[in-house]
C-alpha positions as CSV (number, residue, x, y, z in Angstrom):
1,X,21.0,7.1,-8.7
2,X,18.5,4.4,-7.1
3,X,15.9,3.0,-9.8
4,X,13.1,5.6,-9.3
5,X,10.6,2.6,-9.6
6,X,12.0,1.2,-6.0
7,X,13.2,3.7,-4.3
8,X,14.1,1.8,-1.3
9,X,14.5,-1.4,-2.8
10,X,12.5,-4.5,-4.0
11,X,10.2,-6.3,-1.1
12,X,12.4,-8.9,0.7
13,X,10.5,-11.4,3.1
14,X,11.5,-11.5,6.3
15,X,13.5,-14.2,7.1
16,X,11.0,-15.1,10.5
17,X,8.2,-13.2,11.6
18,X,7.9,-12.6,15.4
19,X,5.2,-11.3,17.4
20,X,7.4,-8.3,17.9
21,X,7.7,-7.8,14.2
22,X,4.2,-8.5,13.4
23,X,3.5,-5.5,16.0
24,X,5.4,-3.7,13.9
25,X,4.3,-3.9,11.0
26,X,0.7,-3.6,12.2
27,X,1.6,-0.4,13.8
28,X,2.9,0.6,10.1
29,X,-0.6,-0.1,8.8
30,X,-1.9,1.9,11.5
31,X,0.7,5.0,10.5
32,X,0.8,4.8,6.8
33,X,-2.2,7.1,6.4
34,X,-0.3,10.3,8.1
35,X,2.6,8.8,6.1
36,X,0.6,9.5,2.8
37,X,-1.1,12.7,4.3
38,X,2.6,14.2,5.3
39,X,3.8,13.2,2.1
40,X,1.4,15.1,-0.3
41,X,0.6,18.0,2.2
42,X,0.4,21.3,0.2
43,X,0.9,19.6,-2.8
44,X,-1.0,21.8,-5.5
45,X,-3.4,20.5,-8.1
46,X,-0.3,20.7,-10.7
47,X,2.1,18.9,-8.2
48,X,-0.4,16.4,-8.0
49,X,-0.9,15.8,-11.7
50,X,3.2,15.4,-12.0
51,X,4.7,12.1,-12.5
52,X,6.8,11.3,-9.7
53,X,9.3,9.3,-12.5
54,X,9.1,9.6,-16.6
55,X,6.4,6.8,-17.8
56,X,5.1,6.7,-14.1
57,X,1.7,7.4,-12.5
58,X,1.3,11.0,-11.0
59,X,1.3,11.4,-7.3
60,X,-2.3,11.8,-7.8
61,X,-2.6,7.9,-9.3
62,X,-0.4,6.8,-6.5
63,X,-2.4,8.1,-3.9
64,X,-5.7,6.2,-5.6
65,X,-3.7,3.2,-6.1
66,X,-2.6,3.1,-2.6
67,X,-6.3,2.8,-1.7
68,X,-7.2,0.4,-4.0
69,X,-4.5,-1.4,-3.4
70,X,-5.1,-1.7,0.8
71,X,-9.2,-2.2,-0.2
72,X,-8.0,-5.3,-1.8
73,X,-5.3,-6.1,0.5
74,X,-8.4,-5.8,3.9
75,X,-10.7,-7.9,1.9
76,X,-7.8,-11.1,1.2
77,X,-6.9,-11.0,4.8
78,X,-10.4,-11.4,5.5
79,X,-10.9,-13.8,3.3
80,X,-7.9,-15.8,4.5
81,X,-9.0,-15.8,7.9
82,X,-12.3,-17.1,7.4
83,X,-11.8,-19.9,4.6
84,X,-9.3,-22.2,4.4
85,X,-7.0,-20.7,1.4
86,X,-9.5,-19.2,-0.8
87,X,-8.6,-17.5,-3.9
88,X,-8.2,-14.1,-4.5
89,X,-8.2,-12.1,-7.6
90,X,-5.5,-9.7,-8.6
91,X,-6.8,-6.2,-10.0
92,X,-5.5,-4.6,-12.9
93,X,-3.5,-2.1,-10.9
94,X,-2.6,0.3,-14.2
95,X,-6.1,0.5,-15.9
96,X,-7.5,1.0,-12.5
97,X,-4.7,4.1,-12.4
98,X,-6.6,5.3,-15.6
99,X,-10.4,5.1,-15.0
100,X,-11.8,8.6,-13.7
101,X,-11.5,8.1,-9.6
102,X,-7.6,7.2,-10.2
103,X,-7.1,9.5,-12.7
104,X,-9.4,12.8,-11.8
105,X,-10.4,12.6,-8.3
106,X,-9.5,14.8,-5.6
107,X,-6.7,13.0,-3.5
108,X,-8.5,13.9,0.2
109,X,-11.3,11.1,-1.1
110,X,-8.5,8.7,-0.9
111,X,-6.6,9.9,1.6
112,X,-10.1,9.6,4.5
113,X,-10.4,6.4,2.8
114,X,-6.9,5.0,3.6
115,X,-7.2,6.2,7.3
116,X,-10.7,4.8,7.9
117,X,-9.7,1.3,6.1
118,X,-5.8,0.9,7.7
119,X,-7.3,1.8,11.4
120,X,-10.0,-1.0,10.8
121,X,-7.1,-3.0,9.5
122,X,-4.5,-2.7,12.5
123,X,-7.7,-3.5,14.9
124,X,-8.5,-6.6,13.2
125,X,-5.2,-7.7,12.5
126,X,-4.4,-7.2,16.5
127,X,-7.6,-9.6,17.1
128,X,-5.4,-12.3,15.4
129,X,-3.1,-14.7,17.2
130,X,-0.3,-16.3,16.2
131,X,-1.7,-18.9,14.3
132,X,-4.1,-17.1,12.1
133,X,-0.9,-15.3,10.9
134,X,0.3,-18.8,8.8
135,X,-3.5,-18.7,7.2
136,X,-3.3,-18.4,3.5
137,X,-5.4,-17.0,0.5
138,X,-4.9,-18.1,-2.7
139,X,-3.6,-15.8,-5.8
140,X,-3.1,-16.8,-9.4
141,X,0.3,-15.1,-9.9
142,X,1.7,-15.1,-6.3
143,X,0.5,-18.7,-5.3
144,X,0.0,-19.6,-1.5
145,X,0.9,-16.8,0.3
146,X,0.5,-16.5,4.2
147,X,-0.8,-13.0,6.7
148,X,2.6,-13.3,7.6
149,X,3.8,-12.4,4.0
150,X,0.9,-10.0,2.8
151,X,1.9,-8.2,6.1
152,X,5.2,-7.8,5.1
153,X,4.9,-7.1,1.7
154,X,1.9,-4.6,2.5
155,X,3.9,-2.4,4.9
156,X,7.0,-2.1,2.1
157,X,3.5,-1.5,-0.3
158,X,3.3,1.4,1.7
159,X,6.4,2.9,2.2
160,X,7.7,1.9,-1.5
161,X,4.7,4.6,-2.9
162,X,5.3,6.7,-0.6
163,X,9.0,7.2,-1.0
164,X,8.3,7.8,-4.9
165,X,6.0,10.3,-3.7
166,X,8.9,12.1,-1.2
167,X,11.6,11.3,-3.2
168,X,9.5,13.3,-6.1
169,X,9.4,16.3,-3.7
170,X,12.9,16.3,-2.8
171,X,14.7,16.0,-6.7
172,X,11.7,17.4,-8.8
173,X,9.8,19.7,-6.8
174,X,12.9,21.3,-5.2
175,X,13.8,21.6,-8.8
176,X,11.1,23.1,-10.2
């Protein structure tokens, strides 16, 4: 069985990014949000309070993180494109699981959220050329890192939580 953690796999860089590919990924920002919708549709409040491994977040906390995780993500790519590699602070992604709104709060909060901020995203990121894709920010454990990169490692963001949330459904809830 496939670590439960990574469900399809680690993030691997791509080995060169093309405009064709950067398309692509910005169209997987665009789509993650009916990704995530799909993915916890008529889930009940139990479901959603389920871990989707043992000693992982519930599919509740993985909905919140994936929107506090692309709130971040909008803002460094902001950043990046408007200063010349400026730091960028990582977030403590687990206690931000545990606080109230990751914890408690009703998933649609985070699911209009995600689909207002990603379709803001994919606009903005399609007003970049080429070039502004090898800007960088700045961050204390991940060093340099290009749009080119976050890009990439956003979009497998996306589809790595949302697999745990699907592969969930089809092992645990199947089973239940």
């Amino acid at each position: 069985m496939k670590d439960p953690r990574y469900p399809i796999g680690r993030f691997q860089e791509p080995a060169e990014y093309t405009p064709e590919l950067r398309e692509r990924l910005i169209q997987e920002i665009e789509d993650m949000p009916q990704r995530l919708e799909e993915a916890v549709a008529g889930l009940s409040e139990e479901d959603l309070g389920q871990t989707y491994r043992e000693g992982g977040w519930t599919i509740r906390q993985v909905v919140h993180h994936l929107a506090d995780a692309n709130v971040n993500a909008y803002v460094r790519f902001k950043l990046a494109a408007t200063e010349d590699n400026p730091p960028v602070k990582p977030f403590e992604e687990a206690e931000w699981a545990e606080l109230e709104d990751g914890a408690h709060e009703d998933v649609s909060v985070s699911l209009a959220l995600v689909s207002a901020l990603n379709r803001r995203w994919a606009t903005f990121l399609r007003s970049l050329d080429t070039e502004a894709f090898s800007r960088t920010y700045n961050h204390p454990v991940d060093g340099k890192t290009s749009l080119d990169k976050a890009l990439a490692f956003y979009t497998w963001h996306g589809r790595h939580h949302i697999a745990q949330i699907t592969n969930w459904r089809e092992n645990y809830k199947k089973a239940a």
